[in-house]
C-alpha positions as CSV (number, residue, x, y, z in Angstrom):
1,X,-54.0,-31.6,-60.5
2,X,-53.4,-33.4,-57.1
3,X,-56.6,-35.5,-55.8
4,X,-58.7,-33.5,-53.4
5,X,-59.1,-35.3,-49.5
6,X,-61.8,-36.9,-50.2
7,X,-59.6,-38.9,-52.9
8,X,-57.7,-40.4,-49.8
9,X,-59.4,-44.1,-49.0
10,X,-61.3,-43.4,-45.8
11,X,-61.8,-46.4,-43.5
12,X,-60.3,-48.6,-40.5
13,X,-56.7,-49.2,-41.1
14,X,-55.7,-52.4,-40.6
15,X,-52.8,-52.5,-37.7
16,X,-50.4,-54.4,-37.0
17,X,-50.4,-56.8,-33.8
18,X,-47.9,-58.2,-32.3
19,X,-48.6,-61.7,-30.7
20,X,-48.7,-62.1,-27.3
21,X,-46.8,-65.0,-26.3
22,X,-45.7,-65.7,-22.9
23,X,-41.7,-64.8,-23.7
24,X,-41.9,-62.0,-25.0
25,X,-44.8,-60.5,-22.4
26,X,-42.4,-58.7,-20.8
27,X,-40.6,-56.9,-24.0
28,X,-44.1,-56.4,-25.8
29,X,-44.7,-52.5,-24.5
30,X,-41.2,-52.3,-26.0
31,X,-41.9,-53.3,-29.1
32,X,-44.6,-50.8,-30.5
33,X,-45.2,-52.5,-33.9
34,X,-48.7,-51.9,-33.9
35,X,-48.6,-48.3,-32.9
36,X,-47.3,-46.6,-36.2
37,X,-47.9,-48.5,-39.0
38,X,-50.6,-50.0,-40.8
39,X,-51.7,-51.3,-44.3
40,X,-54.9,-49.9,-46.5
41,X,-56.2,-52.5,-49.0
42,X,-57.9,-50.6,-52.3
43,X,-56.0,-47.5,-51.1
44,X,-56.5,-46.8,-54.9
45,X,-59.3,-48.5,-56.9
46,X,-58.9,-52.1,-59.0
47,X,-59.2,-50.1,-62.1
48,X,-56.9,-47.5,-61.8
49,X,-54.3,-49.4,-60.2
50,X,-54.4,-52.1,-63.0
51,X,-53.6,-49.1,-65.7
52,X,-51.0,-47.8,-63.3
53,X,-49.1,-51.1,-63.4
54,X,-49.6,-51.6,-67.0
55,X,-48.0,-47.8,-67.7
56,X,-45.5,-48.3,-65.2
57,X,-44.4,-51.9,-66.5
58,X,-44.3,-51.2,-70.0
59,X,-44.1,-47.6,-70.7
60,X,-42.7,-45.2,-67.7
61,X,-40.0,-47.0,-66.3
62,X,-36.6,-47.9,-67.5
63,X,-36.0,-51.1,-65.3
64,X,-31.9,-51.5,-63.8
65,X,-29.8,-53.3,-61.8
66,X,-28.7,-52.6,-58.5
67,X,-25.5,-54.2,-57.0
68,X,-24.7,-55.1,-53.4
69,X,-21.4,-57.1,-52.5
70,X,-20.6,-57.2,-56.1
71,X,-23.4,-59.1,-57.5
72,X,-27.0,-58.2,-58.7
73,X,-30.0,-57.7,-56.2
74,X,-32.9,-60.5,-57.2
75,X,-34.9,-58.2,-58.4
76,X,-35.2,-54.7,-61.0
77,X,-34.7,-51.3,-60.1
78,X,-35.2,-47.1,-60.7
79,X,-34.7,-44.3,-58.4
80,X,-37.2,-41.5,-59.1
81,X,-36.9,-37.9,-56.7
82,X,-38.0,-34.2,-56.5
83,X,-35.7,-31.7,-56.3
84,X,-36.4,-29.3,-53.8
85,X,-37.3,-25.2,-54.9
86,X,-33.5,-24.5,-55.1
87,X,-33.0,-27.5,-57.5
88,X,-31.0,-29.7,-54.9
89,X,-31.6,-33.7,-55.0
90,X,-33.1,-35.7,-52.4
91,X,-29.8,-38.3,-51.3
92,X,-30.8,-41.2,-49.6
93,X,-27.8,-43.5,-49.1
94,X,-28.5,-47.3,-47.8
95,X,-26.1,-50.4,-48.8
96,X,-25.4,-50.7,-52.6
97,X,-22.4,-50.9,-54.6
98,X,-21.7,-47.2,-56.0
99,X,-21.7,-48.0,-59.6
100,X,-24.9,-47.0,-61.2
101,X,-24.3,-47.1,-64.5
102,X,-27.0,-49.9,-64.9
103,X,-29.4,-47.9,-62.5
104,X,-32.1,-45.2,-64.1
105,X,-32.1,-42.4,-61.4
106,X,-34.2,-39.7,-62.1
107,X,-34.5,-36.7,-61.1
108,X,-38.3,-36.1,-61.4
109,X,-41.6,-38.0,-60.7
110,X,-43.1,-39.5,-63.5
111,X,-46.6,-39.0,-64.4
112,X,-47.6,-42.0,-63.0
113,X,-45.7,-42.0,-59.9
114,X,-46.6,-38.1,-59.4
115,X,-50.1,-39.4,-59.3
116,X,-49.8,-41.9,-56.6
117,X,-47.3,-39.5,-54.5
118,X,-50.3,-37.1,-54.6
119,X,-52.2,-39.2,-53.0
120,X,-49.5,-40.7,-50.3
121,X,-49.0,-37.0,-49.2
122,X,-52.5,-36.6,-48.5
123,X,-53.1,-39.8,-46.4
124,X,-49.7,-39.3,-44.1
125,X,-49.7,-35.1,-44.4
126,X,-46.2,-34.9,-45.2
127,X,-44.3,-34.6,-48.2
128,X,-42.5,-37.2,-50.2
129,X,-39.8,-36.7,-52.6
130,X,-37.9,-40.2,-53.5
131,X,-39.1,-43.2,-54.2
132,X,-37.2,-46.8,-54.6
133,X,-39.3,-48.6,-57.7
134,X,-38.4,-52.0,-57.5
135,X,-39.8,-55.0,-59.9
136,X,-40.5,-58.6,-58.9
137,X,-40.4,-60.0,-62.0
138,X,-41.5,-63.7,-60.3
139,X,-41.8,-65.1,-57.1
140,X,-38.4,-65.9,-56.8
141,X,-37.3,-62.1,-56.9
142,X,-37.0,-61.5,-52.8
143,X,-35.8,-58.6,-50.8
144,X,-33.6,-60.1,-47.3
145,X,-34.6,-58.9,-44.0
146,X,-33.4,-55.4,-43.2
147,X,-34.6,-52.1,-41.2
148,X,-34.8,-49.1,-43.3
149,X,-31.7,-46.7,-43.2
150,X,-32.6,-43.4,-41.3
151,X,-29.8,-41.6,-42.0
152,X,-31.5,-39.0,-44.3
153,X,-35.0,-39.4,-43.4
154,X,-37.0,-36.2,-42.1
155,X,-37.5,-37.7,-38.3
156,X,-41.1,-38.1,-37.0
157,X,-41.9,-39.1,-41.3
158,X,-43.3,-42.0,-42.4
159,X,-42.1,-44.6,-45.2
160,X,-44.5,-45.9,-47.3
161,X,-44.9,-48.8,-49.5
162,X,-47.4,-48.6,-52.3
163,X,-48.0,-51.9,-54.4
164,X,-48.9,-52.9,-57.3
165,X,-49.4,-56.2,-59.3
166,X,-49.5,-59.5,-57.8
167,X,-49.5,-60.4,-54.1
168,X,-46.6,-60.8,-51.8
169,X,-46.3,-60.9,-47.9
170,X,-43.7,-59.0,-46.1
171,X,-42.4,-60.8,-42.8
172,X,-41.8,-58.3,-39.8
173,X,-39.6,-59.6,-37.7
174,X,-37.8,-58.6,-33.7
175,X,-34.8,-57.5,-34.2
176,X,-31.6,-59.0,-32.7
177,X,-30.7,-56.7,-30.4
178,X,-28.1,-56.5,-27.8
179,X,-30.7,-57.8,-25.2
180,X,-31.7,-61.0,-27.4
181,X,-28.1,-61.8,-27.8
182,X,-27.5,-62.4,-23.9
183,X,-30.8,-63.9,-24.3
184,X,-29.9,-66.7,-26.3
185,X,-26.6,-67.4,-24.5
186,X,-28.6,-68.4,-21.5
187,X,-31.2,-70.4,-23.1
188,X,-32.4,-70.2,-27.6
189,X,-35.1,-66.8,-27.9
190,X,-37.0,-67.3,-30.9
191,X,-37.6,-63.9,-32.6
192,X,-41.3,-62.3,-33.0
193,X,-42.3,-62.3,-36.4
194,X,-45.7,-61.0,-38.1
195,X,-46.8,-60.9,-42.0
196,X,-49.0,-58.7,-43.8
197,X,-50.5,-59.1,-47.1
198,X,-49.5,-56.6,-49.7
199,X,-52.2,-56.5,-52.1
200,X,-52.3,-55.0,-55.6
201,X,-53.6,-51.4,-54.8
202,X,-52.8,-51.5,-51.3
203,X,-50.6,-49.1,-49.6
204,X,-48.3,-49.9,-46.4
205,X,-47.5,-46.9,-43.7
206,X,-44.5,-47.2,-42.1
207,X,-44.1,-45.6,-38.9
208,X,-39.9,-45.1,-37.8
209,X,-41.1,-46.8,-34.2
210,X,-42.0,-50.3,-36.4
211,X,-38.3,-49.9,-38.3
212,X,-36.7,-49.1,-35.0
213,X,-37.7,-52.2,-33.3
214,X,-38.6,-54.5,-36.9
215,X,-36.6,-55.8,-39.7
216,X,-39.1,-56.3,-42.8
217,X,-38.4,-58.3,-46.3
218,X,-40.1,-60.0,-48.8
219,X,-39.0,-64.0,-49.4
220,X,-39.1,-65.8,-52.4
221,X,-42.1,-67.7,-52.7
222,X,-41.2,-70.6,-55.5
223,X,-44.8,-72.3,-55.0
224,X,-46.1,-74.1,-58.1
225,X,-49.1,-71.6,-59.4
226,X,-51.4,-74.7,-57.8
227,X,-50.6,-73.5,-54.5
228,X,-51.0,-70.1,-54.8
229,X,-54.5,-67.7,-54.9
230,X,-55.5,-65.7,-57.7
231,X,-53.8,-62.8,-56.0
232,X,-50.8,-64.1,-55.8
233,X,-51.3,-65.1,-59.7
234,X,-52.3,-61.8,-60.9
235,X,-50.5,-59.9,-63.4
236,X,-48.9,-63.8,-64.3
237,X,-47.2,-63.2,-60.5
238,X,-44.9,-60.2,-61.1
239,X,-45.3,-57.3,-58.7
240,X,-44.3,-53.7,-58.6
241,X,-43.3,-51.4,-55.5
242,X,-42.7,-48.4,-54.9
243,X,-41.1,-46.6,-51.5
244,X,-41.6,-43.4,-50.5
245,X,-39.6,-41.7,-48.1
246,X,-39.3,-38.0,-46.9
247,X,-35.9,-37.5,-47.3
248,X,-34.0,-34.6,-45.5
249,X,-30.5,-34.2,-46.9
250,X,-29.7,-32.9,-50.5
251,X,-26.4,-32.9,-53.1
252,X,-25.9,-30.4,-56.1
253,X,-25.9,-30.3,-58.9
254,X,-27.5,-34.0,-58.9
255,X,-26.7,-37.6,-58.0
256,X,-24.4,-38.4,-60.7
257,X,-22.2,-35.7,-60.0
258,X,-22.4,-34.3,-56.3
259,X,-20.1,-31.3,-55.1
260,X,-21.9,-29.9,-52.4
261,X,-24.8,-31.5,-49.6
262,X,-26.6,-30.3,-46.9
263,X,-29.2,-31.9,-44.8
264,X,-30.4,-34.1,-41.5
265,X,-27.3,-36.9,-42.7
266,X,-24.8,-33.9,-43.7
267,X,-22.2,-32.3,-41.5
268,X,-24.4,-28.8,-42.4
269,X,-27.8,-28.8,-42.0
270,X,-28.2,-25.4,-43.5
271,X,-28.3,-25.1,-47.2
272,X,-27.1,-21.5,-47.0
273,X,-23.9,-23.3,-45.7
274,X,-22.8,-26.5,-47.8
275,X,-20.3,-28.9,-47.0
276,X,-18.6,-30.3,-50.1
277,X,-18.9,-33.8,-50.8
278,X,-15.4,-36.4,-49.9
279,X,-14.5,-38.2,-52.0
280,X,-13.6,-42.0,-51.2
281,X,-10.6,-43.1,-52.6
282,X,-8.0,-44.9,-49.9
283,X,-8.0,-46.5,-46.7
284,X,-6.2,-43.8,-45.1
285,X,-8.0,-40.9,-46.6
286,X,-11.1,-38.8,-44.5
287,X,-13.4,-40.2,-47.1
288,X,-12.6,-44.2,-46.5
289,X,-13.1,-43.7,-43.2
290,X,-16.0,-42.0,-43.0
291,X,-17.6,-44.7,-45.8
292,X,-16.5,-47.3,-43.3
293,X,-18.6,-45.7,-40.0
294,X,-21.5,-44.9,-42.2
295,X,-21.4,-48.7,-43.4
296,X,-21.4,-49.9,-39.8
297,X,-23.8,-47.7,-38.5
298,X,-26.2,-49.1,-40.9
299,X,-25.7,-52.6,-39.8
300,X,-26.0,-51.1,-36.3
301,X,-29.4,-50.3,-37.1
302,X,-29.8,-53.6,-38.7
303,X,-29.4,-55.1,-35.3
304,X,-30.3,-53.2,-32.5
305,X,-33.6,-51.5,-31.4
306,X,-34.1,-49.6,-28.5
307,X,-30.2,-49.5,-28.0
308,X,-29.7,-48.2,-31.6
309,X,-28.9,-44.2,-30.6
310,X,-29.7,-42.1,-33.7
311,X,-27.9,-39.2,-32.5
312,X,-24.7,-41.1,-31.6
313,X,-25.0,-43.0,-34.7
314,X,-25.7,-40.6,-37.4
315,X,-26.1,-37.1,-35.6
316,X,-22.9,-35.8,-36.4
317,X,-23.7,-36.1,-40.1
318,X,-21.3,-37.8,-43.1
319,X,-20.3,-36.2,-46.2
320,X,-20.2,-39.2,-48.7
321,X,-22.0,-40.2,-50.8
322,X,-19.9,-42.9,-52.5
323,X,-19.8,-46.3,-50.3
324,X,-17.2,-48.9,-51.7
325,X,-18.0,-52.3,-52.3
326,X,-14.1,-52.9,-51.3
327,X,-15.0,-51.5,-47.9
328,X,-14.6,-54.3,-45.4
329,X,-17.8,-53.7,-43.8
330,X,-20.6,-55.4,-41.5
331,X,-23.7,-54.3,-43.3
C-alpha cells in the first residue's frame, strides 16, 4: 500500500545557490540552479533506509555492467521500469554501448524500489516509471560530468536521485556553452561549480532548468578512510543510487526486443499510431544515420545551455533505439 502524505518528509528543502562572484554577475539570472532543485536529508528515516540498502545490496538486485566506448563504466548497474496500462516499456536512451547482455533490465519495480518510488511520487506529484540503480562499490567507482538526456523525459518532470549507503558529493558545474567558448578566447572563464552532499536516506530533486544550464557527476574520492567522516565510511564506503525519471516514450513488446515506439522522443506521439523501430545496421542506411544525430544531439546538450533548442534538437522524434559503439560520434 503506498505511504499516505503525511509519509512525505515535511521541512525546508535545502536549495541550491549559486555563488555570486563578480564574473559571472552578469550570467547569474541565467543560470537558475537554485530555482528547481534541491536536496532532503532523512527524506526516509535511518532505520528504514539501512534495511533498504541491505535488501537492495544483497537480495533484490542482480548487479551488471554497463559499457560506453567499449569498456566498462566504474561502477554496477540494473535498469528497473513500469510498463504503462497497455503493457508498453518506459525507453530512455542516453550514451551506452547497445549490448546488454551483462545488464539486468527489468521490467517491474521491485518491492523495495516500489516502496521508495511511492514515496518520490508523492513529494514531486508526478509519476515515475524507470529508474537507473547504479552501485559504488568504493570510492573509486565515479560517474564523469554530464547533463541528463531529455530526449524521452515527460517536459516540466523532475529527476530524482534517491541514495543510499555511504556519502558521496555530486559537483554541479556551468556548462560550456557557446557563450563561454568566445569567453575564453578573449581571456580564461573559469566555470561555476557547487557540491551537495548526498547523504544515506537523502533524496536529490532535479528540476530540467538545473540540467539545462548544469552538468552534475560524482568523482572518485581515493581518500585514505583517515580522511574521510563516518558518513563517508558507512556501509564500509559503498553507496547505492537510484534515478528516477518520468519517461514519456515507450517500445513493444519490451526492451530486449522492440518493434514498435511511441512517445515525446518517437516520430508518433500517439500510441494508437506506432512507428516501428529502425534498425541500425550500415552507414548508409536510415537507421545509422539517425543513431549518429541522436548521438550528437546528446553531446549538444552536454555542452550548451540556454542555446541548447529542445525542439530543434529532439522535436522531430528518432526511432532507434540501438546506438552503436562503432558510431563516430561526439558524445
Amino acid at each position: 500500500m503506498a505511504p499516505s502524505t503525511s509519509d512525505v518528509t515535511q521541512g525546508q528543502p535545502i536549495y541550491f545557490l549559486a555563488p555570486s562572484l563578480p564574473s559571472q554577475t552578469q550570467l547569474r539570472a541565467e543560470l537558475p540552479a537554485s530555482i528547481d532543485s534541491y536536496v532532503i536529508y532523512d527524506f526516509i528515516p535511518p532505520e528504514t533506509s539501512d534495511a533498504l540498502f541491505c535488501e537492495l545490496l544483497n537480495n533484490e538486485i542482480k548487479w551488471g555492467t554497463m559499457y560506453h566506448h567499449g569498456g566498462p563504466v566504474p561502477r554496477l548497474v540494473c535498469i528497473q521500469s513500469q510498463p504503462d496500462d497497455a503493457g508498453w516499456t518506459p525507453l530512455y536512451r542516453h550514451p551506452t554501448d547497445p549490448d546488454t547482455s551483462s545488464l539486468t533490465i527489468s521490467p517491474q519495480f521491485s518491492k523495495s524500489v516500489n516502496f521508495i518510488s511511492h514515496r518520490i511520487q508523492l513529494q514531486v506529484k508526478h509519476p515515475v516509471n524507470h529508474v537507473l540503480i547504479q552501485l559504488y562499490r568504493n570510492g573509486e567507482d565515479f560517474i564523469s560530468e554530464h547533463a541528463d538526456k531529455t530526449v524521452d523525459i515527460v517536459p516540466g518532470s523532475k529527476i530524482v536521485n534517491f541514495s543510499l549507503g555511504a556519502e558521496r558529493r555530486m559537483v554541479l558545474r556551468e556548462k560550456k556553452g557557446r557563450r563561454m567558448d568566445s569567453a575564453r578566447k578573449a581571456s580564461p572563464v573559469s566555470r561555476t561549480s557547487q557540491q551537495v552532499s548526498l547523504k544515506h536516506g537523502s533524496v536529490l530533486v532535479m528540476g530540467l532548468g538545473t540540467n539545462r544550464f548544469w552538468t552534475h557527476g560524482i568523482k572518485p574520492d581515493k581518500r585514505p578512510p583517515a580522511q574521510k567522516t563516518a558518513d563517508q565510511k558507512k556501509f564500509g564506503g559503498v553507496r547505492i543510487s537510484l534515478t528516477f525519471r518520468h519517461i514519456g516514450t515507450f517500445v513493444y513488446p519490451d526492451i530486449h526486443r522492440p518493434l514498435l515506439l511511441y512517445g515525446v522522443g518517437a516520430s508518433t506521439k500517439n500510441r494508437d499510431n506506432p512507428a516501428s523501430v529502425v534498425p541500425v545496421y550500415q552507414e548508409d542506411e536510415v537507421g545509422w544515420r539517425q543513431a549518429v544525430e541522436l548521438l550528437n544531439a546528446f553531446a549538444d546538450e552536454n555542452r550548451l545551455a540556454a542555446e541548447f533548442d529542445w525542439n530543434a534538437s529532439y522535436g522531430n522524434g528518432y526511432d532507434v533505439v540501438a546506438l552503436p559503439a562503432a558510431i563516430n560520434h561526439r558524445t
